[in-house]
N, C-alpha and C positions, 0 to 999 in steps of 0.2 A: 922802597921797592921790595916786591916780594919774588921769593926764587923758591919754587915747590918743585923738588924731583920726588915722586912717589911712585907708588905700586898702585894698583886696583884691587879691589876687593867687588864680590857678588856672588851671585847662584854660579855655581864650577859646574862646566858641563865638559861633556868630553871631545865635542871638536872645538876645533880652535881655527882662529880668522873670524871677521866679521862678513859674514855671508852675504855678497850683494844679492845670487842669484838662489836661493834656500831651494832643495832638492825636495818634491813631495813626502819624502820620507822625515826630510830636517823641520820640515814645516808642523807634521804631524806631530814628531815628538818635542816642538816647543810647547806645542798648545798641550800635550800631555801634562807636561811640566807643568805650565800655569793650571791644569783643574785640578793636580794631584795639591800643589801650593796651597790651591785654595783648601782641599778636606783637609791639610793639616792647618787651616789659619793664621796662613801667613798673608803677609800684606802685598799687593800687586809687586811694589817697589823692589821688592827683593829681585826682580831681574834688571834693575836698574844698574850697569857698570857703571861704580864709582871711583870717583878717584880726589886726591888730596888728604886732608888731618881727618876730616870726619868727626871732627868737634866744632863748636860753634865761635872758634876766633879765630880759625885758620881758611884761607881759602879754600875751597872744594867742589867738586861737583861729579856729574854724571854723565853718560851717556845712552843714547838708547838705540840697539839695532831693530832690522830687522824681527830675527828672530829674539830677541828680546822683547822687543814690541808686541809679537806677537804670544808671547807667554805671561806678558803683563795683562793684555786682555784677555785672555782666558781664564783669568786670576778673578778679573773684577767681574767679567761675566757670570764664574763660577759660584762666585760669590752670592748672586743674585739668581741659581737657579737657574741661568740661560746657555746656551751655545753661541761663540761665533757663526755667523752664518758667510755664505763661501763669497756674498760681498763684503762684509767686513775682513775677511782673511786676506782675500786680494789688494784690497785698498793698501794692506801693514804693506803685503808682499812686492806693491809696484810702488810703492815712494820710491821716488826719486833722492829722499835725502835721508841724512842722519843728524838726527837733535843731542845738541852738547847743550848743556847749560852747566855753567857755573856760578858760584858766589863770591863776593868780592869784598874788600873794609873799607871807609876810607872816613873822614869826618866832619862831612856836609852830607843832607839828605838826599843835595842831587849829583853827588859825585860819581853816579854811574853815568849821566846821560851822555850821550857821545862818544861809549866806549865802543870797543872792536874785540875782535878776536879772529885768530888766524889757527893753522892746524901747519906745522912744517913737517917736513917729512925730507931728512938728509938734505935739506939747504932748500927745498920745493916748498915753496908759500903758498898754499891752500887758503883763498879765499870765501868764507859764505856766502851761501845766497840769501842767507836773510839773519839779519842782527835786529833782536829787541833786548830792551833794558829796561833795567825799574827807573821811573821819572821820580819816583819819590821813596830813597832807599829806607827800610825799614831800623830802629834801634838794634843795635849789637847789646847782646848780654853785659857788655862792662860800660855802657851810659852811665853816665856821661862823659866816662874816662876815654880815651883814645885805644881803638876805634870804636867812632860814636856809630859807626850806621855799617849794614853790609844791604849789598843790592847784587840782583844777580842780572847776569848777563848772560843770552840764551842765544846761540844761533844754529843755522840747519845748513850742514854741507852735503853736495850734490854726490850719493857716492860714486860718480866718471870722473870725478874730480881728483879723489885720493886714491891711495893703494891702500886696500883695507887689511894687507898683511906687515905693513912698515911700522918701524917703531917713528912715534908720532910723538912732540910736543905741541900741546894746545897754548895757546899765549894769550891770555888777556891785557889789552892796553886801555889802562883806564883814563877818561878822558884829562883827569889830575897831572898824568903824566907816571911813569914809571911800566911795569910789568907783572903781568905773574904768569907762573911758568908750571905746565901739569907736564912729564914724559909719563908716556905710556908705549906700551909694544901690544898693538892694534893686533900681531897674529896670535896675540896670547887671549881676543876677544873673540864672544861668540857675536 
């Protein structure tokens, strides 16, 4: 079983919360963010909040808001010379949800399938509205030694669901049996 308390790490901006409803103003200066990203050549991902070891034998992962999302594609747009156009912007800005994914170990190839994950927030079980997993987990860096495979496990939670200012443990429950455990403090996200 694994037990991950960690931090986050990503692009620091200066509000804080994850913004269900992003103010014309916050929307603007994401998408600043992602073209300014892009002229210095950085990679979309940089607005990706992550969390866990951030090495390749630990579990970890990411998250993506709102205005994250929308500074990711303005990254990769930018990249290619183009602009969001104001239906791309709307689409980031009315999801109904937010995508977690993380990565997992375990030592069969299908040891993800089946799994779950949950978001608690002070004893409140937050269920997704939608769970995918790798059906066929990929080789870990230490094959064939233990752990032989990591497979990630991705889900979208609806944000009317959560408080996107609570400190949050995300949980992954592999379907092997055991756990793993991210805390995060969701008002420290953009």
């Amino acid at each position: 079983m694994w037990i991950v308390v960690i931090g986050t790490w990503g692009f620091v901006c200066p509000s804080a919360a994850i913004e269900v409803q992003p103010t014309p103003a916050e929307v603007r200066l994401a998408l600043d963010r992602g073209k300014e990203a892009a002229t210095q050549h950085q990679v979309p991902e940089t607005f990706y909040t992550r969390f866990g070891d951030g090495d390749e034998l630990h579990p970890s992962g990411f998250l993506i808001t709102k205005l994250g999302g929308l500074s990711v594609m303005a990254t990769h747009m930018a990249l290619r010379g183009l602009e969001p156009s104001a239906a791309d912007i709307a689409q980031v800005i009315e999801a109904p949800t937010m995508l977690v994914s993380t990565v997992i170990f375990g030592d069969s190839p299908s040891f993800a399938v089946n799994s779950y994950i949950v978001l608690d927030q002070g004893g409140k079980v937050i269920k997704p509205a939608t769970v995918r997993v790798d059906g066929q987990a990929s080789r870990s860096s230490t094959w064939p030694r233990s752990p032989k495979f990591m497979g990630k496990v991705v889900a979208t939670f609806r944000y009317s669901d959560f408080d996107p200012n609570a400190q949050t443990t995300i949980t992954v429950f592999p379907a092997s049996g055991g756990e793993v455990r991210f805390s995060l403090n969701f008002a420290e996200i953009e």
